[in-house]
C-alpha positions, 0 to 999 in steps of 0.5 A, a space after each residue: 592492559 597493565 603497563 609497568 615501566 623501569 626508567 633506571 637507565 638513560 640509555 633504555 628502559 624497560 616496559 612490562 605488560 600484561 594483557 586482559 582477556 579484552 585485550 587479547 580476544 581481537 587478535 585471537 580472533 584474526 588467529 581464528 581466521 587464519 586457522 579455520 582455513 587450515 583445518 579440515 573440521 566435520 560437517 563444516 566446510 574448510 573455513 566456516 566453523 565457528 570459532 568455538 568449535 576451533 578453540 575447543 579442538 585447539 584450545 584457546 592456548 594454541 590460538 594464543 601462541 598462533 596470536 603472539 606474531 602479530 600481537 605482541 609487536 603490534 601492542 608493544 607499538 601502541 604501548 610505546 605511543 601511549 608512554 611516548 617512548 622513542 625508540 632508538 633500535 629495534 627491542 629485546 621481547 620476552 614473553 614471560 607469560 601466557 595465560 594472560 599474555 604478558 611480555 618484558 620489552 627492553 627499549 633502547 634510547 637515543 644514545 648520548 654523545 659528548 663530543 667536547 673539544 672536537 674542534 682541537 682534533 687535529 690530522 697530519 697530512 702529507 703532500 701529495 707528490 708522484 715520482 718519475 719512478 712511479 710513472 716510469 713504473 706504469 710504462 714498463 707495465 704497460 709495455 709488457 702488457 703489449 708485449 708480444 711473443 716471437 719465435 725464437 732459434 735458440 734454447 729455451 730460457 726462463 721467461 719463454 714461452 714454450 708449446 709442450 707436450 707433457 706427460 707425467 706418470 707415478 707408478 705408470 699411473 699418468 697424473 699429467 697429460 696435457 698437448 700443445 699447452 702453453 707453459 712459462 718456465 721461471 723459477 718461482 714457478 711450481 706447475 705441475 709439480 716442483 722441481 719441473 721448470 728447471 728440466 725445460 731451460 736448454 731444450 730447444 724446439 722439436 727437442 724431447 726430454 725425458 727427466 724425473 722430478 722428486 716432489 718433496 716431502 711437504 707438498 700439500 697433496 700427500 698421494 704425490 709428497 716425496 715420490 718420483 714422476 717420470 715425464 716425457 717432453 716435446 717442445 713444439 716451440 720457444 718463443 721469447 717476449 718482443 717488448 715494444 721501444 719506449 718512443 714517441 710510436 709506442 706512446 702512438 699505440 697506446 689507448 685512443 692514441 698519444 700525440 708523443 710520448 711526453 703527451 703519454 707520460 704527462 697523462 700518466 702522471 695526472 692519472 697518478 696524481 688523482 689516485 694519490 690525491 684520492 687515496 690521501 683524501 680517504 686517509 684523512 677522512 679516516 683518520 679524522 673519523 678516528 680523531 673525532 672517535 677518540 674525543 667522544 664519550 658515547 653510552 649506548 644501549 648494548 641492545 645497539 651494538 647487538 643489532 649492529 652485530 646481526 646486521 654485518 652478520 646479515 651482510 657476511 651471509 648475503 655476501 656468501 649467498 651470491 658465491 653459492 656459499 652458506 654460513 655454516 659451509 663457510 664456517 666450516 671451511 675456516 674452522 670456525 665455531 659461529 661464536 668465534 665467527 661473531 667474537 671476530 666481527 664485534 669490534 668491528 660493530 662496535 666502531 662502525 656504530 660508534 663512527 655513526 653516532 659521533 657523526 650523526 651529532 657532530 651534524 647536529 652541533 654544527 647544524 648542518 642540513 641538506 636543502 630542497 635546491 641543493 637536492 635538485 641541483 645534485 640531480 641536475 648535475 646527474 642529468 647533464 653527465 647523462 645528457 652530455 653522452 652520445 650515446 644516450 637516447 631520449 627514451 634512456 634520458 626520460 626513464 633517468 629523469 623519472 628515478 631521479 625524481 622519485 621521492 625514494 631517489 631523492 631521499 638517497 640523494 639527500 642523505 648521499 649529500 650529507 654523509 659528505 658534507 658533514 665529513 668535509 666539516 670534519 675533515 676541515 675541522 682536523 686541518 684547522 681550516 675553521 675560523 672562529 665563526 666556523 666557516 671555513 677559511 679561505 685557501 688551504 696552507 701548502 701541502 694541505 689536502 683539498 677537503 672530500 668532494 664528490 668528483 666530476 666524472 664528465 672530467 677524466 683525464 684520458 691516461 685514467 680512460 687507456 692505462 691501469 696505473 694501480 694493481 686490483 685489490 683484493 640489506 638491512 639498513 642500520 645506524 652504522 653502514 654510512 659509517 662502514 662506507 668510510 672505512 
């Protein structure tokens, strides 16, 4: 075997090799095995001709490429040993030839990172605070979630509810015919068809009305844009929102139960304040990833930022696979071409690699290490939240007890600990919260954010567990996807 090595780049090389025919008779002969099987070949039974009976029928050309699956990895891992080669990602093959085998491998190589003057990294911080408005917020709503709908005598108004039945047609095609559904009318409120809600307000119950409504001429279904639907209403019912007093027996209702509603309003203000805390905490971090970016020099094989691509690639379309979609079916639905789709993503690639790397020396510079006992003292702090709850039995504790000491636990563990380790030294390195030996100084100036860490969740303040104080918003492993988790 003739192995030719270019070391013109510090960030990869490149090896070609070109194999012999005593190198390349082993896997042809495991390709043999694994076509004999296949073929049905006279006077032999399946399996048992000989190899030179299949090569001659195939050719030895066909047996080759049949080989190149597992002979031109496994020769370039051997290659890769003898030159003492370390690669950084997976390589770039080409195979150039086949008569002999011979393939161009392009190694990418650790990359360099320079992170000089990352300790002069500095990040603004505000201070946390919750106004009563903010609390006086999160009452309101969850007075309107236990509010609760009474009839009413009287003509309906926007923000009733009403019990209709509705009947739509266009050309005395019908297009709406819905019984006792239930129907909110306000003026944002463009169901069925713009222009409706308008024609409930007066109508009182056991009231029937009968209107035309002009759907204009840039509503998205084109088959009813600009043409007039007759309906025919009955109003079963108007009822109106009932909402609870703000006293000391709604505070009562709420959840398990407040003592009053001072007791209420003081938990939601907690509750508030660790979601503010929370989101602060992120904001820091992110923006002390950020700074530490910007100092950085990084030179990295492009064939990295490649594999970074393909893997949130991977990642889009395993996303897509879980809601019944394929790529293809989602790029069409976007208008996209898939080279747009990956044009999109790349920047995003490239800064989730770069944020690892500068991460990754920044561990290294500051020489931080996760030990055996700080392992086991983050699985035993797992364990007792689990054996602190009721409901767990002892048959659910010893299952809990074996994950959590299985070697592949404890490694996810290690590393779950040193991605926040190291970004509570970043983030006290951005405040200036290192003194000069590097250990952190004691105490933390007014108005300064406490440094990322993992929070207790035996400890939940009791508005957290009753009240929704925010609104929801809306595989393969690599370098780069601690460095996305922070994002």
């Amino acid at each position: 075997m003739k192995v030719t090595r270019d070391n013109s780049s510090p960030i990869e090389v490149t090896l070609t090799v070109e194999l012999a025919t005593e190198d390349e008779n082993p896997f042809i002969d495991r390709s043999y095995r694994r076509v004999v099987s296949r073929l049905n070949i006279p006077g032999f039974r399946r399996g048992r001709a000989p190899r030179h009976i299949v090569e001659s029928m195939m050719g030895r050309t066909a047996l080759l490429q049949e080989a190149l699956e597992f002979m031109v990895p496994e020769t370039l891992d051997k290659v890769l040993q003898d030159e003492e080669v370390s690669a950084f990602g997976e390589p770039s093959i080409e195979v150039t030839e086949l008569e002999p085998v011979s393939f161009t491998a392009t190694v990418p190589l650790e990359p360099t990172v320079d992170l000089a003057g990352y300790r002069d990294i500095r990040v603004e911080t505000e201070p946390v605070e919750v106004t009563d408005e903010e609390v006086d917020g999160v009452l309101d709503r969850v007075r309107d979630e236990q509010a609760v709908w009474e009839p009413v005598e009287r003509a309906a108004e926007y923000g009733d509810r009403l019990n209709l039945n509705v009947l739509g047609t266009l050309d005395e095609e019908t297009v709406v015919d819905d019984e006792d559904v239930e129907y909110i009318p306000n003026e944002e409120n463009v169901l069925p068809f713009p222009g409706f809600a308008p024609n409930l307000v007066g109508l009182s119950e056991d009231d029937e009305s009968e209107f035309t409504v002009t759907v204009p001429e840039d509503y998205p279904r084109e088959q009813y844009a600009g043409k007039d639907i007759e309906f025919k209403v009955s109003v079963l019912s108007v009822k109106e929102k009932s909402v609870p007093d703000l006293d000391d027996e709604f505070a009562k209702s709420v959840g398990d139960g407040f003592d009053d509603l001072e007791a209420l309003r003081t938990s939601i203000r907690e509750s508030l304040t660790s979601q503010a805390e929370n989101a602060a905490r992120n904001d820091l971090e992110q923006k002390s990833l950020e700074a530490l970016c910007d100092v950085a020099v990084v030179n990295a094989s492009p064939l990295l930022y490649e594999r970074e691509l393909e893997a949130m690639q991977a990642d889009r379309e395993r996303m897509l696979r879980q809601q019944g979609l394929d790529l293809a079916t989602y790029l069409r639905f976007m208008g996209k071409s898939a080279d747009e789709f990956l044009d999109e993503m790349r920047p995003n690639a490239e800064r989730r690699l770069v944020s690892a790397l500068v991460m990754r020396k920044l561990a290294e510079v500051e020489e931080i290490e996760i030990s055996d006992d700080d392992v086991q003292s983050e699985t035993d702090r797992l364990l007792g939240l689990s054996s602190g709850d009721e409901e767990q039995d002892e048959s659910n504790l010893d299952s809990l007890r074996e994950f959590l000491g299985s070697e592949s636990t404890r490694d996810n563990i290690r590393s779950t600990l040193h991605s926040r380790r190291v970004m509570e030294r970043l983030t006290d390195i951005a405040q200036g919260k290192l003194g000069e030996d590097g250990s952190a100084e004691a105490g933390a100036a007014d108005g300064e954010i406490e440094p990322a860490s993992e929070p207790d969740t035996a400890e939940t303040p009791d508005a957290a567990e009753t009240i929704e104080t925010t609104d929801a918003s809306d595989g393969e492993t690599t370098v780069g996807d601690q460095a996305e988790e922070r994002e």
